[in-house]
N, C-alpha and C positions, 0 to 999 in steps of 0.2 A: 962807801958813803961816809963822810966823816960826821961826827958828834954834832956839829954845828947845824949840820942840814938837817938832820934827825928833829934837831929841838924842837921844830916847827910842827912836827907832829906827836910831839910828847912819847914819840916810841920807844924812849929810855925812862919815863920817869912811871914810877908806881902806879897803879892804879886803871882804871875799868881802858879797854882797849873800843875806836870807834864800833866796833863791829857790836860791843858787846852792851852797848851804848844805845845802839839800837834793834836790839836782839835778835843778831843778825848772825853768820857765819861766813868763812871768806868763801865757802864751798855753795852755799846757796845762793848768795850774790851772782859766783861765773855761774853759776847753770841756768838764772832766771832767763827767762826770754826777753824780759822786758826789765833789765836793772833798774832804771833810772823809776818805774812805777813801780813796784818794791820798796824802793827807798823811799819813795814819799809816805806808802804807807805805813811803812815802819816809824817812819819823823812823828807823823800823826800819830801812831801810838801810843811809841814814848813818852809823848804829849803831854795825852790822856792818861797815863800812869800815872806819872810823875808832877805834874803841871795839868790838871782836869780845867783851874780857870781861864786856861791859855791856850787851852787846845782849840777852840770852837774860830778863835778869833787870828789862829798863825796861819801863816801863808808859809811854803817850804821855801827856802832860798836855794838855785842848786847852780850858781854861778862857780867856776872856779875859785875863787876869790872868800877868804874868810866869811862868814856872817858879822858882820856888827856887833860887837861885845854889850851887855846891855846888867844895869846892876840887879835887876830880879834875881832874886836868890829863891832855891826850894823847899816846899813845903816842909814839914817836920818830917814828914814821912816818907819824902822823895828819895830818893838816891843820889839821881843825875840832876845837874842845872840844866836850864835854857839854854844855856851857853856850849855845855855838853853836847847834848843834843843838836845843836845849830853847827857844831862845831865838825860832827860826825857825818852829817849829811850833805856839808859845802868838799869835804873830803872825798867822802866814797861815791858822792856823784860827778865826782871828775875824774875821768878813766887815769888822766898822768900824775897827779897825786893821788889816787888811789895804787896806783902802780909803786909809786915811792914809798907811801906807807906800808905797804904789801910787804917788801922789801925791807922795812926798815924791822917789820913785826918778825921776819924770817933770820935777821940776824944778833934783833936786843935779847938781851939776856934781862929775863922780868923774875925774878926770883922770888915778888910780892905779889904777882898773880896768882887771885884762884882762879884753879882749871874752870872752863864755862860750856858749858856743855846746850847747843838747841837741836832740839830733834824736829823731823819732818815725820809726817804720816800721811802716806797715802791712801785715799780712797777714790770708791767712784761715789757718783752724783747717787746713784738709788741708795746706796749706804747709808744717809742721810734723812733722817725726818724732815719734814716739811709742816709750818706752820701756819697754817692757812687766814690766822687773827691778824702777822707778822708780816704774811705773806715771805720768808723767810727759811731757810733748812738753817740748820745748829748742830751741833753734836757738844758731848762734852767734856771736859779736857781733863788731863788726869791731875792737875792742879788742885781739881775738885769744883771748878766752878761748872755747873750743869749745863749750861749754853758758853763755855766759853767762845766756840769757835761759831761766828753766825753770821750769813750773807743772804742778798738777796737777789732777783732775775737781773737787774743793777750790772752786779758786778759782772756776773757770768757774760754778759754784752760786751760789755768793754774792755772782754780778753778774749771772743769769739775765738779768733785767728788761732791762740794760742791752744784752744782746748781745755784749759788748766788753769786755775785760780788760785791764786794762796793767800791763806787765810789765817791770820794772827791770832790768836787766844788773848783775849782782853787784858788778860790776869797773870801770865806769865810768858817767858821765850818761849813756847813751842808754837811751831807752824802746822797748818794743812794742807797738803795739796790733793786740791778736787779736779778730778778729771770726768771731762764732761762733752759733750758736742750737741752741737744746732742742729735742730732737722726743722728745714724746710715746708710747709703746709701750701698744700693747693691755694688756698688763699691768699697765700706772700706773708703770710705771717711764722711766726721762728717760735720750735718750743726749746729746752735745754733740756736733755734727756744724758744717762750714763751711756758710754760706746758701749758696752758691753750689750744692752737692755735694744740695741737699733737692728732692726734686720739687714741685711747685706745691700738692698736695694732703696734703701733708703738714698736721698741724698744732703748730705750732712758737711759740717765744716770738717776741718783739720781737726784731727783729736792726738 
C-alpha cells in the first residue's frame, strides 16, 4: 500500500487512531455480533463526551463515503472534533475501508502514539442492581463514576437474538458485556432474566 492511499486515512500522521476515537478496539469491533450497532452507539457517546450540545441533535452517517466536514470546533474540554468522530464512523462502518485502514494501522509505524488500552467485563444480568425509580440496572465503573455503566429493558430487546448487550461507561473507554436471555411467560409476554438463574425447561432465546 503506498503513502498516498494511506493519506486518506491519516494512518501515518500522529495522533488518536479511528478506533480510539471512538473507544473502541479492533478486537471488540470482529467479535460484536452486530458491528454496525456498536458503532453507532459508540458515535453517540463520543458525542456526548465530547460534544454533550450535539449529541441530542446528530444523526450517525454510516455511508461509505466521508461525512461532511463542518467548521464546529470542540469544546475547551473535548479531545476529539465533530469531524473526528464523523470521520471514524463513516470508516469503520464500511467493512472495505475498514479493512484498508486495518491494514494500513498493521503496517504505520506511529512512534507518537500512546498505547490505549479498553477493557471489556463480563457479567451476567442478576450481577447487576436494578432500579426500580429508573426502571434501569447500573453497576459502577472503575473510573469512579457510580452508575457508570446503565441500561434499560429497551436495550436488552433490541439485542434479544444476540443474548448479550454492550454497554459503554459514560465517562470513560471501558465496556460491559451483559449476558442475558428472554423467557417466555404463558401470557406471550417476555421477561430478561441471567442464563445462569433459568431452569433447564425453560424456553428462552439464544444466549
Amino acid at each position: 500500500m503506498t503513502t498516498s492511499a494511506l493519506g486518506q486515512y491519516e494512518a501515518l500522521s500522529p495522533g488518536p487512531t479511528h478506533y480510539q476515537v471512538l473507544g473502541l478496539t479492533p478486537c471488540i469491533l470482529s467479535s460484536a455480533k452486530d458491528p454496525l450497532a456498536l458503532l453507532k452507539r459508540a458515535y453517540r457517546r463520543a458525542l456526548l463526551q465530547h460534544h454533550p450540545d450535539k449529541a441530542t441533535s446528530a444523526t450517525p452517517c454510516c455511508s461509505s463515503s466521508s461525512p461532511p466536514r463542518t467548521s464546529l470546533s470542540p469544546t475547551v474540554d473535548s479531545t476529539y472534533t465533530i469531524d473526528q468522530i464523523g470521520q471514524a464512523l463513516a470508516v469503520l462502518s464500511s467493512p472495505s475501508q475498514r479493512a484498508t485502514y486495518d491494514a494500513s494501522l498493521r503496517h504505520a509505524i506511529r512512534p507518537s502514539l500512546t498505547p490505549f488500552h479498553t477493557g471489556v467485563e463480563n457479567v451476567d444480568l442478576d450481577d447487576l442492581p436494578f432500579d426500580p425509580l429508573t426502571s434501569q440496572w447500573y453497576r459502577s465503573c472503575r473510573c469512579g463514576n457510580h452508575r457508570g455503566y446503565s441500561f434499560d429493558e429497551t436495550d436488552l430487546f433490541q439485542v434479544a437474538d444476540q443474548g448479550l448487550v454492550m454497554v459503554a461507561c459514560q465517562d470513560c473507554s471501558l465496556w460491559l458485556r451483559v449476558h442475558f436471555a428472554l423467557v417466555h411467560e404463558q401470557d406471550g409476554s417476555s421477561q430478561a432474566q441471567s442464563p445462569s438463574a433459568l431452569p433447564p425447561d425453560h424456553n428462552i432465546k439464544p444466549s
